[in-house]
DOVO-43055 format. One line per 3 residues: number of its first residue (from 1); their letters; for each residue x, y, z of C-alpha. Coordinates in steps of 0.02 Angstrom, whole numbers. Each point is the difference from the previous one (the first is absolute). Layout:
residues N
NUM	a	X,Y,Z | ...
END
This chain:
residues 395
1	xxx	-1745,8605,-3905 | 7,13,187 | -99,-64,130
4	xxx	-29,170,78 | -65,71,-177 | -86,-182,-44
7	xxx	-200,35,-2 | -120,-113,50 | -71,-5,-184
10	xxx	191,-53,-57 | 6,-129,133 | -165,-73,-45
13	xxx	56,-27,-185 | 159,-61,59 | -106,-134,118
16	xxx	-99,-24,-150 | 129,-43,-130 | 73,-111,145
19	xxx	-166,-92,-7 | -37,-3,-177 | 180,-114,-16
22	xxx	-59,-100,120 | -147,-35,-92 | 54,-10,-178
25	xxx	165,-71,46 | 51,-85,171 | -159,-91,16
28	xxx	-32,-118,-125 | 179,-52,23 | 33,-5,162
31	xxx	-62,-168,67 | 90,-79,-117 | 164,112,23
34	xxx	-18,-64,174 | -39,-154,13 | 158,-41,-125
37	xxx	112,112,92 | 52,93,-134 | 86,169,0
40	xxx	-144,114,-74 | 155,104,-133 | -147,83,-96
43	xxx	-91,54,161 | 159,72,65 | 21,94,-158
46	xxx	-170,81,35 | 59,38,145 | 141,102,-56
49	xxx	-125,80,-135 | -103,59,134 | 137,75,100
52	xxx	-44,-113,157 | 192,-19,26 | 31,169,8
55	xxx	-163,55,119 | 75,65,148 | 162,70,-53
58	xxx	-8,175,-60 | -8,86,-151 | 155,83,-25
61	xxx	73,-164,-28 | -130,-87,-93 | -150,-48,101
64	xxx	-154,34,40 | 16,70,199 | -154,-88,52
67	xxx	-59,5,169 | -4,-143,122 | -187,8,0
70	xxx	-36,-17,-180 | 149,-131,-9 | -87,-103,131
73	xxx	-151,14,-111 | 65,-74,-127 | 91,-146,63
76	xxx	-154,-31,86 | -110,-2,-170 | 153,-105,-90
79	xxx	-1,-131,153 | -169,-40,-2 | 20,-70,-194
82	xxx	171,-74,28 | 92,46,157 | 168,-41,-44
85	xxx	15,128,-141 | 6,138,144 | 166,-84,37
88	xxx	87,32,-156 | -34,177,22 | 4,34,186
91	xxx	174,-125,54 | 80,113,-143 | -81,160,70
94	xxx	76,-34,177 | 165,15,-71 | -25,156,-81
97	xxx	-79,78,157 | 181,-41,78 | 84,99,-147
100	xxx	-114,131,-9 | -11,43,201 | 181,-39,27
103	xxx	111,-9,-161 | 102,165,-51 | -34,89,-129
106	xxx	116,-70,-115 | -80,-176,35 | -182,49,-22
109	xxx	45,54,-154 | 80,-148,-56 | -123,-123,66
112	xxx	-167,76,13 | -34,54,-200 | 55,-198,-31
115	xxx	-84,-76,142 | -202,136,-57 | 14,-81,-181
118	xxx	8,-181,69 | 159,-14,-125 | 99,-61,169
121	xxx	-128,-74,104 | 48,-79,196 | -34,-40,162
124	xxx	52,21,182 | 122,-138,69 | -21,-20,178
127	xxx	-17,-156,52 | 106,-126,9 | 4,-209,61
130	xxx	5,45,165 | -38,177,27 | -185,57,-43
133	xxx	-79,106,141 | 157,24,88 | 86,118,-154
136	xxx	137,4,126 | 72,-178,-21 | 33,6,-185
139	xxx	162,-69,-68 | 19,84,-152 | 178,103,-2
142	xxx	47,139,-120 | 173,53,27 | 101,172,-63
145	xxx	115,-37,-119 | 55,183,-65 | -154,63,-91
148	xxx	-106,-155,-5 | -47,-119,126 | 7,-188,-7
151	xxx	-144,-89,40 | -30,-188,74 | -161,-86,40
154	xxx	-148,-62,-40 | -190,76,26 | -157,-119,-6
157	xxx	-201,42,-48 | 38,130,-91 | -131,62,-108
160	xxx	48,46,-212 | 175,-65,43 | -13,-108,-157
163	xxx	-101,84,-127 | 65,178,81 | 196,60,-31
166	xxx	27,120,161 | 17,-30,182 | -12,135,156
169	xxx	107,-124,108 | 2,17,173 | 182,-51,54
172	xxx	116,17,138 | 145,126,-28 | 73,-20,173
175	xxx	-22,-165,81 | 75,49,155 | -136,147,38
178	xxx	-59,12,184 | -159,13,-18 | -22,-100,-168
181	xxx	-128,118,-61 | 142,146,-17 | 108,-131,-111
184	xxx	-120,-15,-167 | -27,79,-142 | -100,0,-166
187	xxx	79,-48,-180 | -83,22,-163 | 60,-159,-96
190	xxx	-12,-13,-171 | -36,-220,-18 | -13,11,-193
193	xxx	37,86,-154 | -190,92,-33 | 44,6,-199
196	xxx	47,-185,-5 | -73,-92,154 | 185,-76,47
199	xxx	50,-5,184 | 154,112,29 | 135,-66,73
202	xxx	-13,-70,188 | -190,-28,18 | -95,-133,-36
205	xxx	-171,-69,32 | -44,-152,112 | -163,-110,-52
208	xxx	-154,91,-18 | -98,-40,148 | -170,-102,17
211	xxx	-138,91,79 | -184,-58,77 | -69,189,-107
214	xxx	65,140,-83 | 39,-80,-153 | 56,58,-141
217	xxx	146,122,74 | 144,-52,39 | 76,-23,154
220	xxx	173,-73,26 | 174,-1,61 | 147,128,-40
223	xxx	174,-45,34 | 141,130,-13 | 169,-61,-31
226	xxx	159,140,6 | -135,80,-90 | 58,199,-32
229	xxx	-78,162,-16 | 37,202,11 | -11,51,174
232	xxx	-40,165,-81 | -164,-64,-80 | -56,-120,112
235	xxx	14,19,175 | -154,95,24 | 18,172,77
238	xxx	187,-1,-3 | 39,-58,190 | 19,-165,76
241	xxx	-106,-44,166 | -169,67,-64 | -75,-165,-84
244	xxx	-97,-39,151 | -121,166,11 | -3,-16,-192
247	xxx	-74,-176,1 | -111,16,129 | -71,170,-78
250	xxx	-4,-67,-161 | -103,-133,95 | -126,118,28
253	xxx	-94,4,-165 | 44,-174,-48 | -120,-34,163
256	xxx	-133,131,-63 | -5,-103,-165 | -26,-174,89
259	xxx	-153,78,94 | -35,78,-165 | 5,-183,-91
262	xxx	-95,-93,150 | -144,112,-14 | 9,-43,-184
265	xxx	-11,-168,46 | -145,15,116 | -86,87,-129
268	xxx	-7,-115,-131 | -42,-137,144 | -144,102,37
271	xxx	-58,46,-177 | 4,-165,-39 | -96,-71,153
274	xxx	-151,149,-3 | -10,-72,-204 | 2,-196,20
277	xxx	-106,15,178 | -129,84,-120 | -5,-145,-133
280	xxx	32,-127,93 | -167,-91,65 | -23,-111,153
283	xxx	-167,-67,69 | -102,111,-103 | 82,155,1
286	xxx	175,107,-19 | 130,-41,131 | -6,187,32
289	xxx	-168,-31,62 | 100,-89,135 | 51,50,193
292	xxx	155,-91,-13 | 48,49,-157 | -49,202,32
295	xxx	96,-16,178 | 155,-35,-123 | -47,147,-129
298	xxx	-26,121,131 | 186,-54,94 | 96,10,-151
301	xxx	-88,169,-63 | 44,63,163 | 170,-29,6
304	xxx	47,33,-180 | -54,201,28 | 75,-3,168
307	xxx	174,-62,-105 | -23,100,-140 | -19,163,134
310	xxx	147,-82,82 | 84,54,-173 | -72,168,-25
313	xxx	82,55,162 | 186,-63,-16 | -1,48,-202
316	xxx	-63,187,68 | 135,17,130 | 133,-51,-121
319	xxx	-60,132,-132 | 20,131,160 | 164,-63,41
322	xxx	-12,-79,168 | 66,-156,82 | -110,-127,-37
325	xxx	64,-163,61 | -142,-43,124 | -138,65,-127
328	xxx	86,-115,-140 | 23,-146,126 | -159,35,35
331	xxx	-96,-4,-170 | 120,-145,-46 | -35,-134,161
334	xxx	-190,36,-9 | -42,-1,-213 | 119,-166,-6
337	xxx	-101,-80,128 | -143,84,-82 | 52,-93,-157
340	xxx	44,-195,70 | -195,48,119 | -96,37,-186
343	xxx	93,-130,-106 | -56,-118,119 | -177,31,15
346	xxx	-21,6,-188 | 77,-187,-22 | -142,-20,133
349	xxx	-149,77,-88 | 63,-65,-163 | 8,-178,69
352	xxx	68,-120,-147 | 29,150,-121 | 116,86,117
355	xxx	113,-142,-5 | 10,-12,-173 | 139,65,-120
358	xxx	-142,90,-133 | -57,110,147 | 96,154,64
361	xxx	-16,-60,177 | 144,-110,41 | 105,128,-82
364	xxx	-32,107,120 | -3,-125,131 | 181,-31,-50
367	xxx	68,174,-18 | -76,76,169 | 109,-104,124
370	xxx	147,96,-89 | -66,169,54 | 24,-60,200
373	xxx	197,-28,-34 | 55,139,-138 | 74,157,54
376	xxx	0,-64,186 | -97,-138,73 | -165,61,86
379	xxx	89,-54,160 | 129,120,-10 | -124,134,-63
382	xxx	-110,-14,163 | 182,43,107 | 45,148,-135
385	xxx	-183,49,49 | 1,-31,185 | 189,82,34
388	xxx	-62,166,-117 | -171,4,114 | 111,17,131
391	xxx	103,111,-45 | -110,132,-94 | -89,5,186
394	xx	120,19,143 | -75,19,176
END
């Protein structure tokens, strides 16, 4: 189904089926999934069950066509049980988006059917050691050697690089390109055999990396070798020099989704604190009862509406088709600090429980920083926001 024929009724039992998992299935495993780090296989098969890899990309080849606004929806109800399953789902969604706005036809219809079922499942591979922000001053080379193109370098934080077995790799086909921008392109790289799990020839990982939160996916190093691959098939949209617009509209909706999963955040941080500030007693009576504590309530209620609105807005506009990179920035700088604000005050209210492991708090106290840096730091989202201001109202 599409998302222009999707009724409300069909997206409330697709919200509600999203919910009943949760319930039955993520949540009496999860703080144990993440406090051990593990890679949560049987939730990811779920996943694929409920189509949640295929969600935005269109029916014709496979998936459900859903629009931004009920996506955001649901990452938002999935992050406030156990935000990094939204990553599974949305890092491999970002590279589809690239295929399906940009690829030709021929590559949509290799990828796309493979990448809706979850049977290849990916990731976007931007950064690198010492390009993040600035895409411009990657390293990574692909080179045109008849009809495939030799790759060399290595990309770094890169979410479902280990678990996954596909890459959209942002690389530079021309070096020499004045400006950079016009010299890069997008790859679809194949890391592993999706029958098997080997690595194919010239890519390998580097160590899984250690993180402060979002456990449980992985996030690691990818290191291409004179690794190979059809030109044909994988350099998206069949012309060199176009990588640039690609990532940073692909960019887009990965920034929608971070708003989308720091309101999730705040939510639970919320929910939580309006429950425990109701049992827990001080002094005779229910912290609620409380200025201080009802000064913090009221803040955080405030601000997680205002950031779920935030949402609303940027999802709508990218249903309609418009530019939405200062909405987007938008949503994402003020829900992430939305997110590290409500975390916060619910270690507060909670006190000692907040701190500990067998409450949901410092989970979420953990994971929230992470919204402030992915898909752009907040810094750079307050330029993106100031420079389109700017120029959306000439004088």
């Amino acid at each position: 189904m599409t998302s222009e024929v999707m009724t409300p009724e069909e997206e409330v039992m697709i919200l509600d089926s999203i919910e009943k998992w949760l319930t039955q299935k993520v949540k009496p495993v999860v703080m144990q999934l993440e406090h051990d780090d593990e890679y949560p296989h049987e939730l990811v098969e779920d996943m694929k069950e409920l189509g949640l890899f295929g969600a935005l990309i269109e029916p014709e080849f496979g998936g459900l066509g859903m629009s931004a606004s009920l996506y955001s929806k649901i990452v938002t109800l999935i992050s406030s049980e156990w935000m990094s399953l939204s990553g599974v789902f949305n890092s491999h969604l970002m590279m589809a988006m690239i295929v399906q706005k940009f690829g030709t036809q021929k590559q949509k219809e290799h990828w796309l059917p493979k990448f809706a079922t979850g049977e290849i499942r990916g990731a976007l591979g931007l950064t690198e050691p010492d390009a993040g922000t600035d895409l411009q001053a990657i390293k990574t080379k692909a080179t045109r050697v008849g009809d495939k193109y030799v790759v060399e370098g290595a990309k770094t934080w890169i979410t479902n690089c280990i678990e996954g077995s596909c890459v959209a790799l942002f690389v530079k086909t021309d070096p020499n390109a004045d400006p950079r921008y016009k010299g890069m392109s997008i790859l679809i790289t194949q890391t592993k055999n999706p029958e098997t799990g080997e690595p194919l020839p010239g890519v390998t990982n580097g160590k899984k990396l250690e993180k402060l939160g979002y456990k449980g996916i992985d996030s690691g190093e990818l290191i291409y070798k004179d690794y190979e691959c059809d030109a044909e098939l994988c350099l998206v949209g069949g012309e060199e020099g176009k990588g640039f617009y690609m990532a940073t509209g692909g960019l887009e909706i990965g920034r929608i989704n971070v708003a989308a999963r720091s309101v999730g955040i705040a939510k639970r941080a919320l929910a939580e604190s309006v429950a425990y500030a109701q049992s827990r007693k001080t002094m005779g009576k229910p912290i609620c009862e409380h200025q201080a504590i009802q000064l913090k309530l009221g803040e955080m209620a405030a601000k997680t509406r205002a950031s779920e609105l935030l949402v609303e807005d940027a999802a709508r506009l990218y249903d309609a088709g418009e530019r939405v990179d200062m909405e987007a920035g938008m949503a994402k700088y003020f829900a992430s600090e939305t997110a590290v604000y409500c975390a916060t005050e619910a270690m507060r209210i909670h006190g000692g429980y907040g701190y500990s492991k067998e409450y949901p708090i410092e989970r979420l106290y953990r994971d929230a920083p992470l919204m402030c840096i992915g898909e752009g730091t907040n810094e750079m989202q307050r330029i993106i926001i100031s420079k389109q201001l700017v120029k959306r109202n000439p004088v």
